[in-house]
BATOR-111152 format. One line per 3 residues: number of its first residue (from 1); their letters; for each residue x, y, z of N, C-alpha, C. Coordinates in steps of 0.001 Angstrom, whole numbers, always signed. Each point is the difference from the previous one (the first is absolute). Layout:
BEGIN
NUM) a) X,Y,Z,X,Y,Z,X,Y,Z ~ ... .
//
This chain:
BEGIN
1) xxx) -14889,+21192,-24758,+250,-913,+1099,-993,-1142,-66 ~ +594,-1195,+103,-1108,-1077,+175,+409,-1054,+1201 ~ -1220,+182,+743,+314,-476,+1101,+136,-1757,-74 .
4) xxx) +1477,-78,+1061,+72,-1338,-215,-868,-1663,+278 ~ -154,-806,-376,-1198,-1059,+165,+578,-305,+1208 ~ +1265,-427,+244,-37,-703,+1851,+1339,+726,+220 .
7) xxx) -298,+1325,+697,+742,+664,+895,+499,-496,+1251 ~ +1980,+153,+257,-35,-713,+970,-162,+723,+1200 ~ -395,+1228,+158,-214,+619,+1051,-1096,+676,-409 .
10) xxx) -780,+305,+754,-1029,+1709,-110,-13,+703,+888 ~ -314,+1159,-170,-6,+973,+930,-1289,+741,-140 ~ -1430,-488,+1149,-723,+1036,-118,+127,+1276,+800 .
13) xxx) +516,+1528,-1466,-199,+1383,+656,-1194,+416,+447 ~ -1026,-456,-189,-1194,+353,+744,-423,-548,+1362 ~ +969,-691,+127,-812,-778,+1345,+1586,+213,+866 .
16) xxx) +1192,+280,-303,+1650,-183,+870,+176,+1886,-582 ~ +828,-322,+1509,+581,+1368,-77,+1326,+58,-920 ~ +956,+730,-165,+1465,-26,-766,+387,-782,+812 .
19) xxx) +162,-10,+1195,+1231,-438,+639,-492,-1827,+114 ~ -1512,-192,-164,+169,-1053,+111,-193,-1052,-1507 ~ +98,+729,-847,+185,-558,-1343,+1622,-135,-89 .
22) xxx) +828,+1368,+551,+1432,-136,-301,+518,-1442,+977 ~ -558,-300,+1035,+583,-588,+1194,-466,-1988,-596 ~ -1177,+96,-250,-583,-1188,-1321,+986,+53,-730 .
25) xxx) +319,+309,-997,+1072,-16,-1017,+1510,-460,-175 ~ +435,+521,+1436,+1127,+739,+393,+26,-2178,+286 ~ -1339,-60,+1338,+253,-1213,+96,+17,-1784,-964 .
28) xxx) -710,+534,-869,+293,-783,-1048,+735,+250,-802 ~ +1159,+417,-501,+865,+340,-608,+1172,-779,+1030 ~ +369,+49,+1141,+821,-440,+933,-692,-1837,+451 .
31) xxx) -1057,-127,-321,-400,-1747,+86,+517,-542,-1085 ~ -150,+680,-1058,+516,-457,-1397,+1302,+160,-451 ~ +701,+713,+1196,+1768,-223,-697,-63,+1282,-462 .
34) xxx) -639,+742,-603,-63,+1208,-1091,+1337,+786,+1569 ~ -163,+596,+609,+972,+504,+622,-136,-670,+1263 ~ +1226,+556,+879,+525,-97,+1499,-807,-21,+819 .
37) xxx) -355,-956,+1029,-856,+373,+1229,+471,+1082,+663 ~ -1019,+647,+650,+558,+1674,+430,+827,-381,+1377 ~ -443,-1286,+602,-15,-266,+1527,+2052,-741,-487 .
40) xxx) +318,-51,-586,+964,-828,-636,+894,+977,-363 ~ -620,+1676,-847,+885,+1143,-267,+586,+532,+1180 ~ -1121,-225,+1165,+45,+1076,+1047,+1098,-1030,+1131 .
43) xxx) -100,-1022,+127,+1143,-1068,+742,+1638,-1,-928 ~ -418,-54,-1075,+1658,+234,-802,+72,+828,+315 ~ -451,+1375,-411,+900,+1578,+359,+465,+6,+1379 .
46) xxx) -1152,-480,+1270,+692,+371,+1180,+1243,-738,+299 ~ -58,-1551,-689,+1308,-796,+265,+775,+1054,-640 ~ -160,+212,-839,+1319,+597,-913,+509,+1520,+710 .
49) xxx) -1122,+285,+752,+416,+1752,+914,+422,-393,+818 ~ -361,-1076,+1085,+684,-18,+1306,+1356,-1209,-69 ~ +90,-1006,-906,+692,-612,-53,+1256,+162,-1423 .
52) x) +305,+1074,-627,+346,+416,-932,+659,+597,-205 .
//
C-alpha cells in the first residue's frame, strides 16, 4: 500500500469514531455526485409510497 500524496478525503481512526468517519465519507461522496443525497432518497421513496 502506498499512501496517496493528496487524498481527497481522510479519515482520522484515532481521533473519529466509525460512525463518524462513515457519516464524513458517506458525506463527501454525496457533495461530489459519487451517489444520491440521502435527504433526496428519503423524499422520492415517500413520494413514490404515498403518491404511487
Amino acid at each position: 500500500y502506498e499512501e496517496p500524496e493528496n487524498p481527497e478525503i481522510t479519515i482520522d481512526t484515532d481521533r473519529e469514531t466509525i460512525e463518524e468517519g462513515v457519516s464524513r465519507i458517506i458525506s463527501y461522496l454525496e457533495e461530489n455526485g459519487f451517489i444520491e443525497n440521502r435527504v433526496n432518497i428519503y423524499f422520492s421513496d415517500s413520494a413514490a409510497t404515498h403518491y404511487g
